[in-house]
C-alpha positions as CSV (number, residue, x, y, z in Angstrom):
1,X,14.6,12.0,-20.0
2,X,15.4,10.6,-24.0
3,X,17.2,7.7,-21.9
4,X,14.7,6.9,-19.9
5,X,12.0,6.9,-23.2
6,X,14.4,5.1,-24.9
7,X,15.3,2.2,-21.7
8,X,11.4,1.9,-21.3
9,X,11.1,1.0,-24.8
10,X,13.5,-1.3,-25.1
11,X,12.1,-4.6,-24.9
12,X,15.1,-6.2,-23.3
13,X,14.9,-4.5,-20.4
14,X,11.3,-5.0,-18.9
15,X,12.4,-4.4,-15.6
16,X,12.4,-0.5,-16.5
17,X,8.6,-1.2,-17.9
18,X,7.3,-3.0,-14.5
19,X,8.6,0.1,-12.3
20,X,6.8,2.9,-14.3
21,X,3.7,0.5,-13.4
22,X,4.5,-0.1,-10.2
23,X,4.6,3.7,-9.7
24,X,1.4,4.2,-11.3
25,X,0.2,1.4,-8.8
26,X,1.8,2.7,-5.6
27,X,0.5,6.1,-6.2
28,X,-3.4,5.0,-5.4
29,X,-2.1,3.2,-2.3
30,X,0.3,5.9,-1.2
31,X,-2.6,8.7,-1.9
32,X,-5.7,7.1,-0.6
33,X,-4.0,5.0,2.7
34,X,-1.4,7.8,3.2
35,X,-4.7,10.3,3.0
36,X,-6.3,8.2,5.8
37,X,-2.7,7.5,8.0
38,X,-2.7,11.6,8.2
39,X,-5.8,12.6,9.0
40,X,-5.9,9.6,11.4
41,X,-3.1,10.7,13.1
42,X,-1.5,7.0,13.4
43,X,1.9,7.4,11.1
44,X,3.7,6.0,14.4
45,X,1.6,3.1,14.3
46,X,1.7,2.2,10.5
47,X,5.4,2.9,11.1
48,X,5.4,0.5,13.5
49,X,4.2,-2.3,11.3
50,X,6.5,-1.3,8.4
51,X,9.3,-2.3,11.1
52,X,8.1,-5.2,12.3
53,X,7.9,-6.5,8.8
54,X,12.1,-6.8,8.8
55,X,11.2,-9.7,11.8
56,X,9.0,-12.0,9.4
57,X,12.0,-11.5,6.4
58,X,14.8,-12.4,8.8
59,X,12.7,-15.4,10.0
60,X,11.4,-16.5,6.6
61,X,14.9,-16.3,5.2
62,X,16.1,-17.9,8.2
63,X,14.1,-20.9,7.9
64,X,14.4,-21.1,4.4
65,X,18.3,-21.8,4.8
66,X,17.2,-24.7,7.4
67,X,15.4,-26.6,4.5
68,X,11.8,-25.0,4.7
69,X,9.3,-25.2,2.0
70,X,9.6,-23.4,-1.0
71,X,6.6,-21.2,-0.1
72,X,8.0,-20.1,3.1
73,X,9.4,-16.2,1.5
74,X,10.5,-13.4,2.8
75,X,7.0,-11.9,1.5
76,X,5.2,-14.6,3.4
77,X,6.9,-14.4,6.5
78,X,7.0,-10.0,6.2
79,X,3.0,-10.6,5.7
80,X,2.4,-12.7,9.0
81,X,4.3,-10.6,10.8
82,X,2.4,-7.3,9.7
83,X,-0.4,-8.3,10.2
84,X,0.6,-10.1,13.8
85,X,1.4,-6.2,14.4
86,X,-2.2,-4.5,13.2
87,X,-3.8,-7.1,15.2
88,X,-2.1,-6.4,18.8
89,X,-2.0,-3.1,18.1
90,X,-5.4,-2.8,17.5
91,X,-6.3,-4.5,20.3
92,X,-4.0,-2.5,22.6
93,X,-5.2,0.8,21.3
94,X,-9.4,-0.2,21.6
95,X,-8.8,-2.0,25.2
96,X,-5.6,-0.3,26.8
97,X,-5.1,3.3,24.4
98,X,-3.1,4.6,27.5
99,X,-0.4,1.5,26.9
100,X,-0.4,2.0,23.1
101,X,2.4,4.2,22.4
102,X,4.8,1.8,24.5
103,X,3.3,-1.3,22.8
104,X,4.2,0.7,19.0
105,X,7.8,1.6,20.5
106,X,8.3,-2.1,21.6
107,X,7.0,-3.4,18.1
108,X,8.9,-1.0,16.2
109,X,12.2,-1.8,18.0
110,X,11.6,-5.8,18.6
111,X,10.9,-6.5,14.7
112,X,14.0,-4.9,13.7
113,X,16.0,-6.4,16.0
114,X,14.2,-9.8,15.3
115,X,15.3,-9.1,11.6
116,X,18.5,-8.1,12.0
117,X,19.5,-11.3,14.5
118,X,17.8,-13.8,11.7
119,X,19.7,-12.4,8.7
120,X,23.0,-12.6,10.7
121,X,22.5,-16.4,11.5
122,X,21.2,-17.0,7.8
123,X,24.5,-18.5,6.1
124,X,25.5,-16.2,3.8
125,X,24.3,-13.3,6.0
126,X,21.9,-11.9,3.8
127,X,22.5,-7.9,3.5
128,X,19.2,-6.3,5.0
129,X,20.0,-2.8,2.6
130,X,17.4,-4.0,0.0
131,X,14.7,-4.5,2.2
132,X,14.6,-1.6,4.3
133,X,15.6,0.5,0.9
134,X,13.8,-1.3,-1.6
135,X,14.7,-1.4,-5.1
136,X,11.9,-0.5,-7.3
137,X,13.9,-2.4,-10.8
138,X,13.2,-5.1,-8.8
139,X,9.9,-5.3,-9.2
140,X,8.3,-8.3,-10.5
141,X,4.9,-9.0,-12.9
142,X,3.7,-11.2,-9.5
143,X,4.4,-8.0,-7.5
144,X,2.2,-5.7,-10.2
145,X,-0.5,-8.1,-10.2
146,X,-0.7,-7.7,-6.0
147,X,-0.7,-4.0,-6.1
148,X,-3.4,-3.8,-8.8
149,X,-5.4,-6.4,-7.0
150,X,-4.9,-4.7,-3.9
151,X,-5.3,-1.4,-5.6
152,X,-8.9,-2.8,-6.5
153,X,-10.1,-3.7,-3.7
154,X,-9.0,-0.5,-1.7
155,X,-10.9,1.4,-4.1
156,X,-13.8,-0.4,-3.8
157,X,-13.7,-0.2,-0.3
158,X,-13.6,3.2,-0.2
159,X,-16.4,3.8,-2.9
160,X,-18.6,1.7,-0.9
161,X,-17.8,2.9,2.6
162,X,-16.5,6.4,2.0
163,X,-19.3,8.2,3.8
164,X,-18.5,5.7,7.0
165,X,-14.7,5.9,6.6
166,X,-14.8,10.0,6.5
167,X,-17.1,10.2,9.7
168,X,-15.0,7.8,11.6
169,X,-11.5,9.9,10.6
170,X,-12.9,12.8,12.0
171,X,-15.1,12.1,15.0
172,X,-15.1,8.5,16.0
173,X,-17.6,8.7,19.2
174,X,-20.2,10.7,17.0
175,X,-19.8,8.7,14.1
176,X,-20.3,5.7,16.5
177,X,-23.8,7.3,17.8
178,X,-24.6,7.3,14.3
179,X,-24.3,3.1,14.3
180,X,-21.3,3.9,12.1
181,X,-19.0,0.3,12.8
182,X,-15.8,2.3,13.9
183,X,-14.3,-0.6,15.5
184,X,-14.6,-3.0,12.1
185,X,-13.7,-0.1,10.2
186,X,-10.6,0.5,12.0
187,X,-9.6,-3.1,12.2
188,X,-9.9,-3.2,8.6
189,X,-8.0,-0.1,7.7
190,X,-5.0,-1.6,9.8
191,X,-5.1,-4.8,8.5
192,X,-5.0,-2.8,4.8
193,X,-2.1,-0.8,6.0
194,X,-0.1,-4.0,6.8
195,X,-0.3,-6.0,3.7
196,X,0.1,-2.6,1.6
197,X,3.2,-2.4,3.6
198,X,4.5,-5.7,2.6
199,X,3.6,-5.1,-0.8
200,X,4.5,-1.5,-1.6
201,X,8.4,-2.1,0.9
202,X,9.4,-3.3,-2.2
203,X,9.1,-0.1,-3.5
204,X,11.0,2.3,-1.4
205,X,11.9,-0.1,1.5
206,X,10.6,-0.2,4.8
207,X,12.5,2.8,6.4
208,X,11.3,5.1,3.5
209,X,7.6,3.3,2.9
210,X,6.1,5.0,5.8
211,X,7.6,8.4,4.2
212,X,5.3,8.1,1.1
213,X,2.0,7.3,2.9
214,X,2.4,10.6,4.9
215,X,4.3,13.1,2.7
216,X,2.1,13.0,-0.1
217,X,-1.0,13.2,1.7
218,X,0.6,15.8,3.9
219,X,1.6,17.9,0.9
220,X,-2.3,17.6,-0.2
221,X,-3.7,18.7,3.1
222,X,-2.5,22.2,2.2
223,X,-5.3,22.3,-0.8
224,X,-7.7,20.0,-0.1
225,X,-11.0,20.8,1.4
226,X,-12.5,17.5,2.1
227,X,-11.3,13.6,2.9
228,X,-11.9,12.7,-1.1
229,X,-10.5,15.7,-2.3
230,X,-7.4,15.0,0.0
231,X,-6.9,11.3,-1.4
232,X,-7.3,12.7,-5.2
233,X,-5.2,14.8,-4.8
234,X,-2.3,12.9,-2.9
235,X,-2.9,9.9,-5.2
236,X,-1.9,12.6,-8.2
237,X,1.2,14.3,-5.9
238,X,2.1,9.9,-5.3
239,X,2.1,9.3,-9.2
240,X,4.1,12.7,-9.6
241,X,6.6,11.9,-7.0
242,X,7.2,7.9,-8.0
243,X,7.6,8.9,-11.4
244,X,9.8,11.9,-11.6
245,X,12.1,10.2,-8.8
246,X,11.9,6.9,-11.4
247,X,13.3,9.3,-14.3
248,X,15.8,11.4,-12.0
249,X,17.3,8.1,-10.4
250,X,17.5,6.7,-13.9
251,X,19.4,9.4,-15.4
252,X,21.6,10.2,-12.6
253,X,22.2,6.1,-11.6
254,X,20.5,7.1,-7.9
255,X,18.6,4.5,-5.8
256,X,15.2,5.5,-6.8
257,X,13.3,4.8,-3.3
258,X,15.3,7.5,-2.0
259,X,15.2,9.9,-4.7
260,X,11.7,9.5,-4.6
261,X,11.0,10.0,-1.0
262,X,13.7,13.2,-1.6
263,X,11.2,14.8,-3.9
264,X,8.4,14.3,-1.5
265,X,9.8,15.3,1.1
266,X,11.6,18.2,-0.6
267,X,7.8,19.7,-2.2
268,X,6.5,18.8,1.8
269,X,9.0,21.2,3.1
270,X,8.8,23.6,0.7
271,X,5.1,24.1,0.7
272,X,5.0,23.7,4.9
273,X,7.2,26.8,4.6
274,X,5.2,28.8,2.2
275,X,2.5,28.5,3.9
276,X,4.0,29.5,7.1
277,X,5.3,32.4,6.2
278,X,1.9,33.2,4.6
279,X,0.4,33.4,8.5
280,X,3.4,34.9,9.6
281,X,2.5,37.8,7.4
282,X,-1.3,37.9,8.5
């Protein structure tokens, strides 16, 4: 722990600084999304997304190597392709729900391919291991300013529209007899999930991304007793988690996205056991 104090105050070594933030900024995305992604039941679909985002890298970098602009990244081209993905999905699951899971499936396993075949015809072959691991020291000050901008306006989202978001997470045909805008507010939760998945992959990577917006919320389910308790709660079990794995994989030189989703998954498993063996005694 002293090395890690000691790292984050050096000033020659910002990169330490920016992942502590990051953390802190990841945990309000991974807590409040990953609240609404469980009760929602649609972790397959936002893991869908997450996948499909390996396509637009592989292309982006791919065009990049045949003279592209400048501004055509591997954020820009993981950000069309994300949202591309919320889009058809959401337009599969509200016209066609019987077809979704196959259209998910197809997504999942057509933007990894995509990605893969682009980064192997990029000269160079560029390794894919940091973009589906992520590397949280690699986080830059443009990446901090995203999340908290995002961070902002998913908070105030949810501050105005919480009473509308909780009645369509747990009863969308009532809530929709109620005038409740299910349909807008579903669109708009997908399309959230997406660029929060291009923003947060750098994080933990985009196997492990769709880990931390289901294990922490999953982990607060056991305790909390409403929709806002629930994102509090994981948003607090996020910040635990991202930090702690931060500190571990800094003193035992571990890739941090892993160690982190470790942790969360390891405090998942243990609780989901506790609390099975707590019925099992009833």
């Amino acid at each position: 722990m002293s090395g890690f104090l000691q790292a984050l105050a050096n000033p020659s070594i910002p990169f330490v600084r920016n992942a502590l933030i990051g953390s802190v900024l990841a945990a309000f995305l991974f807590g409040i999304l990953g609240s609404l992604v469980t009760v929602r039941r649609i972790a397959g679909l936002a893991g869908a997304i997450s996948h499909t985002v390996l396509g637009g890298v592989g292309l982006a970098l791919f065009l990049a190597s045949r003279g592209a602009p400048k501004w055509v990244s591997p954020m820009l081209g993981a950000l069309v392709f994300a949202i591309l993905a919320a889009l058809l999905i959401s337009i599969v699951s509200l016209k066609a729900k019987q077809r979704e899971d196959t259209v998910i499936n197809a997504l999942w396993a057509i933007g990894m391919s995509l990605g893969v075949v682009f980064l192997a015809k990029t000269p160079g072959y560029v390794d894919p291991m940091s973009y589906l691991f992520g590397n949280i020291l690699l986080v830059t000050e443009q990446d901090l300013f995203l999340l908290a901008v995002l961070d902002l306006v998913v908070l105030l989202l949810v501050g105005r529209y919480y009473r509308h978001i909780e009645a369509a997470s747990f009863d969308e045909e009532f809530a929709a007899t109620k005038g409740v805008p299910v349909t807008a507010l579903y669109l708009v939760l997908l399309l959230v999930i997406a660029i929060a998945i291009v923003l947060l992959q750098t994080f933990v990577g985009i196997v492990m991304v769709i880990a931390m917006l289901t294990l922490p919320a999953g982990t607060a389910g056991y305790f909390s007793r409403n929709l806002a308790g629930m994102m509090v709660n994981a948003t607090l079990l996020s910040l635990a988690f991202s930090v702690g794995g931060l500190v571990v994989s800094w003193h035992f030189d571990l890739p941090a996205g892993a160690v982190i989703v470790l942790l969360s998954g390891a405090v998942f498993i243990a609780l989901s056991a506790r609390n099975h063996g707590k019925r099992g005694r009833l």
